[in-house]
Structures are given as structure tokens and as C-alpha cells.
LODOLUM-357384 format. One record per residue (C-alpha): z, y, x; residue in one letter. Coordinates in steps of 0.2 Angstrom, whole numbers. Layout:
<sites>
SITE      c3      c2      c1   type
SITE       Z       Y       X      a
...
</sites>
This chain:
<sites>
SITE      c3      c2      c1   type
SITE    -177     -61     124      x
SITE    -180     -43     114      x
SITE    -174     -44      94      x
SITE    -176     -29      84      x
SITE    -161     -25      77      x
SITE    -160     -23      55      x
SITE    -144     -14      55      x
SITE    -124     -20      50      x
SITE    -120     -30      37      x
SITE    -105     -36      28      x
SITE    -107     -53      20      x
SITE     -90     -55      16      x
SITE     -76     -52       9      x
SITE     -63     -57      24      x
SITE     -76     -60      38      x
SITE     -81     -49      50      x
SITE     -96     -38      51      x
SITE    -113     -46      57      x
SITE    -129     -38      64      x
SITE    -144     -42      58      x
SITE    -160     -45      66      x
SITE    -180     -43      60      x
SITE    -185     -62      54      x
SITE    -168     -67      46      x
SITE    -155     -68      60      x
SITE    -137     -62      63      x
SITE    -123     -59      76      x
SITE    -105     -58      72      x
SITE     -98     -43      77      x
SITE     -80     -50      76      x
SITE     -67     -39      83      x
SITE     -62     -42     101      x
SITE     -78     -48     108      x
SITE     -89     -40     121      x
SITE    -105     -34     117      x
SITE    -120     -25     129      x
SITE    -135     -22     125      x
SITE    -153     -13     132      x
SITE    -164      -4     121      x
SITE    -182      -5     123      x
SITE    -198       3     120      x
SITE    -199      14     103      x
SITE    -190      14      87      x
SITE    -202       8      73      x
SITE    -197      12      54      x
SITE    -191      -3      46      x
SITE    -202      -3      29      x
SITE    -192      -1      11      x
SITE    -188     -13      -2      x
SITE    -191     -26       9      x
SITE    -210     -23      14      x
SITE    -214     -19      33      x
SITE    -221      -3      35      x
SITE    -238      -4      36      x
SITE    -241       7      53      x
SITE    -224       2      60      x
SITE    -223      23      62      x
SITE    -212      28      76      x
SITE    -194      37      71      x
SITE    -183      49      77      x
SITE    -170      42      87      x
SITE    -157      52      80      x
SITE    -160      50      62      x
SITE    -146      39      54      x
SITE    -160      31      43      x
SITE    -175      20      53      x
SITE    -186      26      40      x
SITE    -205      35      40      x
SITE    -211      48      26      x
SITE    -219      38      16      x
SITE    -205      23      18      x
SITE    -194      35      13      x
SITE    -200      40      -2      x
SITE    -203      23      -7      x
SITE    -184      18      -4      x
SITE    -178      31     -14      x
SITE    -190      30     -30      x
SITE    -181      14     -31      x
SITE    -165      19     -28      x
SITE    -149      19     -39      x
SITE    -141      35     -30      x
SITE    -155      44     -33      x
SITE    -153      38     -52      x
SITE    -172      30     -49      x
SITE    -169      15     -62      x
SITE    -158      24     -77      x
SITE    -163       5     -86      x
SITE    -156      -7     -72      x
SITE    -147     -20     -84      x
SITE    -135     -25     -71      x
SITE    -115     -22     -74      x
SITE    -108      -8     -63      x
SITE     -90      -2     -54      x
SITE     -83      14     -54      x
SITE     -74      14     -38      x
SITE     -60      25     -29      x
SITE     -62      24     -10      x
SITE     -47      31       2      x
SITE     -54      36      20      x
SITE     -36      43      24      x
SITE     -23      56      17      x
SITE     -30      67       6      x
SITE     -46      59       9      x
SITE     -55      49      -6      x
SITE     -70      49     -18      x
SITE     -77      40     -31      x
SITE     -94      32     -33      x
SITE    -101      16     -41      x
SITE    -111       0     -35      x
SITE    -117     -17     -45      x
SITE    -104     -29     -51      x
SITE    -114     -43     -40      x
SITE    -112     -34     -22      x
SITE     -90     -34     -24      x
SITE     -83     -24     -12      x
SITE     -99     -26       0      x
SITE    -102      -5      -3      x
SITE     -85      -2       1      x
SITE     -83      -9      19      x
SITE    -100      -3      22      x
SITE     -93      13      20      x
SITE     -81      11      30      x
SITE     -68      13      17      x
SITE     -49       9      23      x
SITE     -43       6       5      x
SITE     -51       5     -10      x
SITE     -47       0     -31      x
SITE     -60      -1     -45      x
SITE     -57      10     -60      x
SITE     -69       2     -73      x
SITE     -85      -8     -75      x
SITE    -101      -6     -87      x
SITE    -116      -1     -89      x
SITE    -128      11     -76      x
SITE    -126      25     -85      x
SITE    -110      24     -93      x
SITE    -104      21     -74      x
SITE    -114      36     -71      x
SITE    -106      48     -82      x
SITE     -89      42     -79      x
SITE     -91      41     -60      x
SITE     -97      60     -61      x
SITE     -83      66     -74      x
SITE     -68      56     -61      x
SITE     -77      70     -47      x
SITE     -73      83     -55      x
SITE     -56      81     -64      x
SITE     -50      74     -47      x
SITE     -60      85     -38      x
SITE     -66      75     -24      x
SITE     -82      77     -13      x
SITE     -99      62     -18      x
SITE     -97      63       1      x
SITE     -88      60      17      x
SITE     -95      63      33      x
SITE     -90      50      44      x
SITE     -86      63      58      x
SITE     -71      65      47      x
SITE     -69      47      44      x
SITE     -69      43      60      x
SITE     -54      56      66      x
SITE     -44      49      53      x
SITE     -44      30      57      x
SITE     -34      34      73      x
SITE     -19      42      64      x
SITE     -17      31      46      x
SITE      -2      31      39      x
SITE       8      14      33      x
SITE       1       3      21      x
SITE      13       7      12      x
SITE       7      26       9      x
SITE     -11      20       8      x
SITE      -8       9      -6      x
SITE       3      21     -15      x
SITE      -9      36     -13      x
SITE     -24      25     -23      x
SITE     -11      18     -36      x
SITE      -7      37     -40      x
SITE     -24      43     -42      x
SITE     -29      29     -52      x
SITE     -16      34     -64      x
SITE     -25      50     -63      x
SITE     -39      42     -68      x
SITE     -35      32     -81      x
SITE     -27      46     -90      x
SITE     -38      55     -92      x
SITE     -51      57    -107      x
SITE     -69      59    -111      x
SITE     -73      42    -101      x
SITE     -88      35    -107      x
SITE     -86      23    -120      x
SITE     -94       8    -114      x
SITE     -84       7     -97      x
SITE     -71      -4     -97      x
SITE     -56       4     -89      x
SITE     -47     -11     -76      x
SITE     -32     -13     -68      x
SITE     -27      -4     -52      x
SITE     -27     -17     -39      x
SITE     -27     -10     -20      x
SITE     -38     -18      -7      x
SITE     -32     -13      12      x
SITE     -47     -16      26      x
SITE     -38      -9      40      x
SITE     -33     -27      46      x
SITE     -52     -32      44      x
SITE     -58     -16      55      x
SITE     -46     -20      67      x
SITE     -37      -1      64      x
SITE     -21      -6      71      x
SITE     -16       6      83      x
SITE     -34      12      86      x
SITE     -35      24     100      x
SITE     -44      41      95      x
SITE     -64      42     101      x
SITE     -68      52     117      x
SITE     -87      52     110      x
SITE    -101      45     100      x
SITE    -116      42     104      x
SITE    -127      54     101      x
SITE    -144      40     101      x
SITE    -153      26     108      x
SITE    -165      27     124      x
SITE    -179      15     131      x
SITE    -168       9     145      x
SITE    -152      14     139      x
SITE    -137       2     140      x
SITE    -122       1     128      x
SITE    -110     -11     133      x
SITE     -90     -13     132      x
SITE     -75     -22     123      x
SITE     -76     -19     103      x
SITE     -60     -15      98      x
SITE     -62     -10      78      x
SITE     -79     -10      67      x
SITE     -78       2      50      x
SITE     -92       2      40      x
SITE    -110       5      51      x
SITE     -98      11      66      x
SITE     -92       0      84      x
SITE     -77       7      93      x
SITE     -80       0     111      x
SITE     -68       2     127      x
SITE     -80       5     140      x
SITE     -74      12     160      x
SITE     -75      31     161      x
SITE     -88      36     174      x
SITE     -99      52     179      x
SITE     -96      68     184      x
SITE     -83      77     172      x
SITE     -78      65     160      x
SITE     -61      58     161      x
SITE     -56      43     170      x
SITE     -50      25     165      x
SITE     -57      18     149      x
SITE     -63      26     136      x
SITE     -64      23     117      x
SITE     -85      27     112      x
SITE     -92      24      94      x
SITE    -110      17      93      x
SITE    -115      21      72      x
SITE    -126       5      71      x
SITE    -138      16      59      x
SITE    -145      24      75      x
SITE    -149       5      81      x
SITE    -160       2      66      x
SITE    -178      -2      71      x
SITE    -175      -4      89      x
SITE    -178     -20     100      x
SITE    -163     -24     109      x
SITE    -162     -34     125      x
SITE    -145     -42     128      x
SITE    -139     -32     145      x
SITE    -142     -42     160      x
SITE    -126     -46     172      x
SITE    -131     -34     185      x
SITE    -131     -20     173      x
SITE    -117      -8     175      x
SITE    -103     -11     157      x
SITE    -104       7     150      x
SITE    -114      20     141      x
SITE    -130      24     148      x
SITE    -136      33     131      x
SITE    -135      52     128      x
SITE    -116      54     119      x
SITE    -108      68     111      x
SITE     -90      72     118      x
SITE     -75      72     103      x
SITE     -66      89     108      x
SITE     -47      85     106      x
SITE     -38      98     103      x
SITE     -27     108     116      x
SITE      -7     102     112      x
SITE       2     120     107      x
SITE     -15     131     101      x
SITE     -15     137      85      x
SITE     -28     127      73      x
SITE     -30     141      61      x
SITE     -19     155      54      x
SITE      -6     146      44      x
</sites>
């Protein structure tokens, strides 16, 4: 049987992550389980705003977003990042989310979603720092960025070097509580946000972050025929850390720790891998250079 996968999804707060498929189903993608799959055929955009696209256009296999032009565009016309409906009556969040030491920024999403936006960012700790309208959100969220001075982004390159070395709960929750002291303090929020309560949530029990060994690699796309398979041992945000065997010419041996960003399943039909399929990565992959014990990172 060949489904064609929709992308990650977290529908809940304490749950695990679930992948869902084109016509309304989903697997759970609960840590611990082992998961192989085959791709097949092309990848095909996935429409926008819940329309199909209407030419099921073939995409780029390495684009994060399973998307056409013209899908594309109609996405993002729509979209509250790209500040595409200034009048949404809905009540927002202004949000600090903490990736690792150092590593935060602040954003909003719709009071109805909860933390949804946050785990499917991948985000290890998170507090909200008010609630209001669109644009109050808005003008506050961009205000926060540059008082704090914290990037609208985080590559998840970054995000993903930094879930192997976290640091205590402890010093997770203590560095949000700071900054959203920070926060709080300072002036010219707008005045229709309601400033709330600093209350930490931790997911690195959720993701399964507990001792998580550093990646060897990512994978760099999907291929008709190409296999991913292996033992999932931490999901954050669109991202699968598998242990799968080492194997090949050059790459180190035993097992190795891959990360599969689901985005770049988006729009592919999958096949589940059959038993006489080799359990690894048979997709192009893109080796995490480690750093040699002793050299010198940079001058100081």
C-alpha cells in the first residue's frame, strides 16, 4: 500500500508527534518505535489552504516546502507571518522559545493552536509573554526582538547541534524565567497586550532529548526507491533522529545517529519498506563534520 505523506503534526499537548497522510490519516511517531519507509515515484505539491493543487506540479526534492509557484503564493497571501490578514479577529500569544544556551527568539501564534507552534518548531522550552490582538501581538513581538536582541529565526542546523548537549532543566527554565523578566520590564509594549505570568514549559521529555547522541548526518532528500528505515530515538519539531547500522565505503562503523526533517517527506508517496530491504539510509545524506578534539575553533 503507497500513502502520500501530508507532513508532521502535533496534536497535542503531551502526545507524541503523528504523521499525517493525504485523505485524513495519521501514524504516531512515538519515540522508541521503528519506522522504514520507501519512497516512490515524484513528489507532487501539496495545494494551499487546503485546496489540491490543481496540476499536482512536480517539486524539488530538496525544498523544505512541498509547494508549486503558484501554491506558493497562494499560501502566503493568506499567511499571518507574512502579515497577509492585519484584520484576523482572533486572540494571539507573544511567545519566547529557548532552542539552547543563548539560543531563544520570540514570535507569536493564535490563542486556539496552544503550544502546537512551539513543538512544531522544535522548541526545548518555551513561556508566553502576553496575549492580544494581531497587531498589538505584532508590534510587541517585533519591539521584544530588538530590545532582546534575538534573531525572527533559527536554522534548525543550529537547533539540531544543540539538542545533543542541553544543559539541566534546571538552567533551561532559569534562563527563560530571566528573559521574561527582561521582557516584562520593559516599556513601549502595546497597549492592548495583556502581559502573563512567566510559566516554563520543558519538551525535552516529550522529544525524547535525554542523553541524545550528536547526528552523524541528515538527510539531504528523498529518491524514487530510496529507503529510510531505523530505531527513532527523539522527534523535535519536523525532525526524526533514527539509529540506523553504519555501512558504505568511508563512513564510520556501528550505528549511526541520521535525522530525516519530515518537510522533505511532504508530497511523497511512501511504501512501508518490505522485510528484505536492507534497515538504513539508502537516500543521498549530508555528513555532520564534528570537530577535531584539540583544534582551534576560531581565534579566542
Amino acid at each position: 500500500m503507497v500513502w502520500r505523506c501530508g507532513g508532521v503534526g502535533w496534536p497535542g499537548a503531551a502526545g507524541p508527534a503523528v504523521l499525517r497522510w493525504e485523505g485524513g490519516r495519521t501514524s504516531s511517531l512515538a519515540v522508541g518505535r521503528e519506522i522504514g519507509f520507501r519512497a516512490e515515484g515524484e513528489r507532487r505539491c501539496v495545494g494551499a489552504r487546503g485546496h489540491a493543487c490543481p496540476v499536482r506540479a512536480v517539486v524539488p526534492a530538496r525544498a523544505t516546502q512541498a509547494r508549486c509557484g503558484e501554491c506558493a503564493r497562494l499560501d502566503r497571501a493568506f499567511s499571518v507571518a507574512a502579515d497577509g490578514v492585519p484584520d484576523d479577529p482572533r486572540t494571539y500569544r507573544v511567545y519566547l522559545a529557548w532552542f539552547g544556551p543563548g539560543t531563544v527568539k520570540v514570535g507569536i501564534t493564535a490563542e486556539e493552536r496552544g503550544g502546537a507552534r512551539l513543538r512544531e518548531q522544535g522548541a526545548v522550552a518555551y513561556a508566553w509573554l502576553g496575549r492580544g490582538p494581531l497587531m498589538a501581538a505584532r508590534r510587541t513581538e517585533e519591539l521584544l526582538r530588538a530590545a532582546l536582541g534575538v534573531p525572527d529565526r533559527i536554522p534548525y542546523a543550529r537547533k539540531r547541534v544543540l539538542r545533543s548537549a542541553l544543559p539541566f532543566v534546571g538552567e533551561r527554565v532559569g534562563e527563560v524565567v530571566r528573559l521574561h523578566g527582561r521582557a516584562l520590564a520593559l516599556g513601549g509594549w502595546a497597549e492592548a497586550l495583556e502581559p502573563l505570568e512567566c510559566r516554563v514549559v520543558d519538551h525535552a521529555e516529550l522529544f525524547g532529548l535525554g542523553g541524545l547522541p550528536a547526528p552523524d548526518a541528515v538527510v539531504r532528500e528523498l529518491v524514487d526507491g530510496g529507503v529510510v528505515a531505523g530505531h527513532l530515538v527523539a522527534v523535535a519539531g519536523p525532525d526524526l533522529h533514527l539509529r540506523t547500522p553504519g555501512r558504505g565505503a568511508g563512513e564510520r562503523t556501528g550505528e549511526r545517529i541520521v535525522v530525516l526533517d519530515t518537510r522533505l517527506m511532504t508530497g511523497w508517496a511512501l511504501a512501508a519498506a518490505g522485510p528484505g530491504e536492507e534497515a538504513g539510509v539508502g537516500v543521498p545524506v549530508t555528513e555532520v563534520e564534528r570537530p577535531v578534539p584539540g583544534e582551534q575553533g576560531g581565534l579566542f
